[in-house]
N, C-alpha and C positions, 0 to 999 in steps of 0.2 A: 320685469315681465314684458316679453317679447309676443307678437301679433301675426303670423303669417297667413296667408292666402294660398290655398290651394285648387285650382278650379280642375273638375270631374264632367270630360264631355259625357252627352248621352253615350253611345255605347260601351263604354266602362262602368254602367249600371252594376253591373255583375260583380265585378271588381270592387268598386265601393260599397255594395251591401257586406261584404266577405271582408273587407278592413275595419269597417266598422264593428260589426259582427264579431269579428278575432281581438280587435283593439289593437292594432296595427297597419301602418301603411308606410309601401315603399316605393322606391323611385327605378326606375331604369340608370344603368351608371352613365351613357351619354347623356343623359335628361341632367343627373346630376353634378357631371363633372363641366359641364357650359357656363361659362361669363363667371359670374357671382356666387351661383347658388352655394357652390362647395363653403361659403364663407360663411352661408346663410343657414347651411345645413350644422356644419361645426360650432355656430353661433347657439344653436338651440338645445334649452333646458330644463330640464322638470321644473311645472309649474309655467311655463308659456302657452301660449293658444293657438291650436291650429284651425283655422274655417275652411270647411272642404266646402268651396259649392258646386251644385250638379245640374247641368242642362240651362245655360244661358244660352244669350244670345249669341250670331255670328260675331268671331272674334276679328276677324278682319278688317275692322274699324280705327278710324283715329284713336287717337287718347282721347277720355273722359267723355265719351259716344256711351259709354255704359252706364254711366251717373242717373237716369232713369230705368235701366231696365230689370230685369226678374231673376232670380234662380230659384229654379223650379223646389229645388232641397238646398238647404244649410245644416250640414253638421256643423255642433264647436263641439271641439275636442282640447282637452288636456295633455300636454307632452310629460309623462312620465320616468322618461328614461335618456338616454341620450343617442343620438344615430349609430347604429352598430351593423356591421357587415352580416347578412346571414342570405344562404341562397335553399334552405329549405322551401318544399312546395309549400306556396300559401293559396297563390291565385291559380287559375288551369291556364291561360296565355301564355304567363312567362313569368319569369322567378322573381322581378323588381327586388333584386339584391342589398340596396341603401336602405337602411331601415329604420323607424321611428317605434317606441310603443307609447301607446296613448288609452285615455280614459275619455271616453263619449258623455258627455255632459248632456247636452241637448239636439234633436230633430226637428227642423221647423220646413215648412215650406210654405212657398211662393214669399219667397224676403225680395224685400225690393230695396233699390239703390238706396232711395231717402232713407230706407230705417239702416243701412250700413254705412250708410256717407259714402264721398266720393273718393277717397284715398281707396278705401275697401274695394268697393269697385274696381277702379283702376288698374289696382293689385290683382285681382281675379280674369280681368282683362288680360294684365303682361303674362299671368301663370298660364291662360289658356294658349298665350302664343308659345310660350316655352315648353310645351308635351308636360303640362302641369307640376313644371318645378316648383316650388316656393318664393312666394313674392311677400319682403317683409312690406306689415301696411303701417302707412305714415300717418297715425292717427290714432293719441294716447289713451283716446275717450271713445274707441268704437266699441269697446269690448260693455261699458256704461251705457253706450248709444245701442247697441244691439240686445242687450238686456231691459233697458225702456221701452224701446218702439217695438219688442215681441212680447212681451208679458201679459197683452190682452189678446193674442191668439193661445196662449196656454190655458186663458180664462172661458173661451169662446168655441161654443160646437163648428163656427166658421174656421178657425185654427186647425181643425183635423186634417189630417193629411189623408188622401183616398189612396194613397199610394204607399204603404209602412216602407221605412228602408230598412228595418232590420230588425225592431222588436217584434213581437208575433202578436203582440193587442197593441192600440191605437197610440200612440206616442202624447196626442191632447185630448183637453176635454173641458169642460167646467169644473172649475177647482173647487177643491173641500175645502177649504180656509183653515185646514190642518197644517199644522208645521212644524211637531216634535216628535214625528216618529223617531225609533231606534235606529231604524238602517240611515239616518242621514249621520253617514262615517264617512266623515271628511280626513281624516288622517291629521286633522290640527292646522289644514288648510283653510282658511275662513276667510279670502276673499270674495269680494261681494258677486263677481259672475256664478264663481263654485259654487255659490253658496242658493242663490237664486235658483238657479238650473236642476240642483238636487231638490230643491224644494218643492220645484214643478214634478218633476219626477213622483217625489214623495205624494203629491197630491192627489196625484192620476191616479197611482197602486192606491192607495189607501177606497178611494172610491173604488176603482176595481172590483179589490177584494172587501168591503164592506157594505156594497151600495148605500151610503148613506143612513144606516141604523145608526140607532140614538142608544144603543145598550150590546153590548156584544160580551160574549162568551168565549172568556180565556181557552188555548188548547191545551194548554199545562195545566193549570188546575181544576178547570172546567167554574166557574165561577163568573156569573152574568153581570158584567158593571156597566157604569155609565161608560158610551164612547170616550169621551177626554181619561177615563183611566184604564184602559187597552191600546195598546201600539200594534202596527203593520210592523212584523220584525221578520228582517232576512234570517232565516235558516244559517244557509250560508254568506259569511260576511258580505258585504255590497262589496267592500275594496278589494276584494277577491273576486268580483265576477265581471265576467263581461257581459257587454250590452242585452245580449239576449236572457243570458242567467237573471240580471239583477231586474228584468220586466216578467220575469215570469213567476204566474200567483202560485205555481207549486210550489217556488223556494220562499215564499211569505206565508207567515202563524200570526194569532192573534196572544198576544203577550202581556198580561195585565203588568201595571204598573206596582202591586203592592208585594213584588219578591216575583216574580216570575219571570218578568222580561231580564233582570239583571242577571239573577241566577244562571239561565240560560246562555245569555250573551258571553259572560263571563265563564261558561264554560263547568260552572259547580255543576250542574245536572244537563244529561245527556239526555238522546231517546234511541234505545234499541233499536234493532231492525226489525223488530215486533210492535215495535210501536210503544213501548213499556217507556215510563220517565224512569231514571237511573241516578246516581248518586258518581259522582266522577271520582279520580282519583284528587283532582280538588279541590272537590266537595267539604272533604275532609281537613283542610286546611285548622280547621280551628272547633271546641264543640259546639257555640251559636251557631256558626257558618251548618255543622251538619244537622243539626238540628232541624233548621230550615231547610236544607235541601231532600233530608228524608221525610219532610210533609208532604210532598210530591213524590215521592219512590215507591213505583207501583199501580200509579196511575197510568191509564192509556192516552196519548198524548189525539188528542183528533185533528190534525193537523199531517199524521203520519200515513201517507200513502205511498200503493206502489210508485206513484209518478215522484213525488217529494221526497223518495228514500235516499237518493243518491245526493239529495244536499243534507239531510239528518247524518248520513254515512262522512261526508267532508267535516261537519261537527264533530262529529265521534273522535276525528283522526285529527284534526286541527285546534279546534275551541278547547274540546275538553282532554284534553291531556295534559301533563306536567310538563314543562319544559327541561330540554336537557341540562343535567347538572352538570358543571365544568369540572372536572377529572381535579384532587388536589396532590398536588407536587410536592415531592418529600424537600425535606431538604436534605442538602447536601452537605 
C-alpha cells in the first residue's frame, strides 16, 4: 500500500468538487509527464491512497515551512483502477487526460500538519509546486496517524464542515455508536483506514435517516423492531455508487434483520416501479428460499418514492436478476 499527495489550489474548487463527485481525478499530460511523476503515476494501484488537499497555505516556501500549517479540505480517497488515458469531457476547463478512478472514503476539514506529520505535509507542499502532480509521502503510519488524530472531528458537531465538498448533507456529526449496517460493502477490503472511514460514513447516514429512534419500522415488511434489528440499507449497492449516490437518504431503506435485509440485498425480492415487493427470478432458487420471499409479495415497500425509484430501478436490473448462463460447447 502506496500513499500519495495531491494538493488542490483554491481555485480548482470546481474541479475537485466534480472529481470527487465523479470518483475520478486527472492530471494535465505536461503536469504528468515532469521529473518522476510518470513513475509515480505507473507506480499506482488498487487499494493505494490518494489525499487530495485543498487551499493551503503559499507554496512558495522552504521545505518543511508547512509542518504546522492547515488545509482548509482533505479528501482520502481509494485508487481503484489503474491510470488510463481517456480525454472525454469531465471538468469544463480542460480535458486532464491522465487518468485515475477512485472511491471517496472520507471529507474532513481544517487538517492540520501535526494530525498528518510532516512527511505528508511536505509532500502537499512539493504537489503544490508541481501544478499538483503526485507526491509519494514518506511515511508508513500517516494513513494510522490521519485516522487517530480525525476520528474525534467525525464524533464532534466542531468537525462539520460549513462548506460540503460534494455530498448534498453534512459529511460529520456526533456518531451513533452504530457499526453493522448492510451498506458497509467493502468488497473483502478490511484494512483498518477502509474500514474506519466507511464506518464514519455508516454513522452519519444512519443518524440522518433515523434520528436516533430506539424502534424503527422495516419498509419491506412493515414490522416495528428494536433499532439494533433494522439496518440503513443501500438500495443501490454502496460499491456502485459514487460519492454523492451513496450520501443520499433516497438511495437508503430501513431493512429488518429477521429475512428482509438479506432477501433484498441478495436480490430474492425486488420492488416494482409501483412500489409493490416482488419475488425475483431468484427468488425461486429453492422452495424455503420462495416461500420466504412470497411473505413479502404484494406488499407496498414505503421506502418507494418518485425521488428513490431510479435506485429500486438499478436493483431491478442489477441485484435481482440471474446472472448469465455460460453457453455449453458441444463436443466435437
Amino acid at each position: 500500500m502506496s500513499v500519495v499527495a495531491v494538493y488542490v489550489p483554491a481555485p480548482s474548487k470546481r474541479n475537485f468538487q466534480i472529481g470527487l463527485r465523479e470518483s475520478i481525478w486527472g492530471w494535465k499530460r505536461d503536469t504528468a509527464e515532469k521529473a518522476d511523476t510518470p513513475e509515480v503515476l505507473t507506480a499506482l494501484k488498487p487499494g493505494d491512497y490518494i489525499l487530495f488537499g485543498h487551499r493551503g497555505p503559499n507554496a512558495r516556501v522552504p521545505a518543511g515551512i508547512w509542518a504546522g500549517a492547515v488545509l482548509r479540505e482533505l479528501a482520502v480517497a481509494q485508487v481503484t483502477g489503474t491510470v488510463y488515458p481517456d480525454e472525454s469531457e469531465v471538468w469544463p476547463d480542460d480535458t486532464y487526460p491522465v487518468r485515475v478512478p477512485l472511491e471517496v472514503l472520507d471529507l474532513e476539514s481544517a487538517v492540520t500538519g501535526p494530525q498528518l506529520g510532516d512527511a505528508a505535509m511536505e509532500a502537499f507542499r512539493l504537489s503544490a509546486n508541481k501544478q499538483g502532480a503526485p507526491v509519494p509521502v514518506a511515511d508508513p503510519e500517516v494513513m494510522t496517524r490521519l485516522v487517530d488524530s480525525t476520528e474525534h472531528q467525525a464524533d464532534s458537531p466542531e468537525g462539520t464542515s460549513a462548506e460540503p465538498v460534494a455530498s448534498p448533507i453534512p459529511w460529520h456529526g456526533p456518531g451513533s455508536g452504530q457499526s453493522q449496517d448492510r451498506y458497509l460493502d467493502l468488497g473483502g477490503n478490511l484494512d483498518r483506514p477502509v474500514l474506519t472511514f466507511a464506518r464514519r460514513e455508516q454513522a452519519r447516514l444512519r443518524r440522518e435517516k433515523f434520528n436516533g429512534a430506539t424502534s424503527i419500522r422495516c419498509d419491506l415488511c412493515g414490522r416495528t423492531l428494536p433499532a439494533g434489528l433494522v439496518r440503513a440499507a443501500h438500495v443501490r449497492k454502496r460499491s456502485r455508487c459514487n460519492l454523492e449516490q451513496r450520501s443520499h437518504l433516497a438511495n437508503l431503506m430501513a431493512a429488518c434483520l429477521l429475512g428482509c435485509d438479506a432477501l433484498f440485498e441478495d436480490g430474492f425480492i425486488r420492488v416494482s416501479a409501483d412500489g409493490i415487493v416482488e419475488v425475483s427470478q431468484k427468488g425461486a432458487a429453492s422452495a424455503d428460499l420462495l416461500t420466504a420471499a412470497k411473505a413479502l409479495e404484494g406488499r407496498h415497500c414505503t421506502a418507494h418514492t418518485p425521488e428513490s425509484e431510479g435506485y429500486f430501478d438499478w436493483h431491478r436490473n442489477n441485484s435481482a436478476v440471474l446472472p448469465p448462463t455460460e453457453p455449453v460447447s458441444s463436443a466435437v
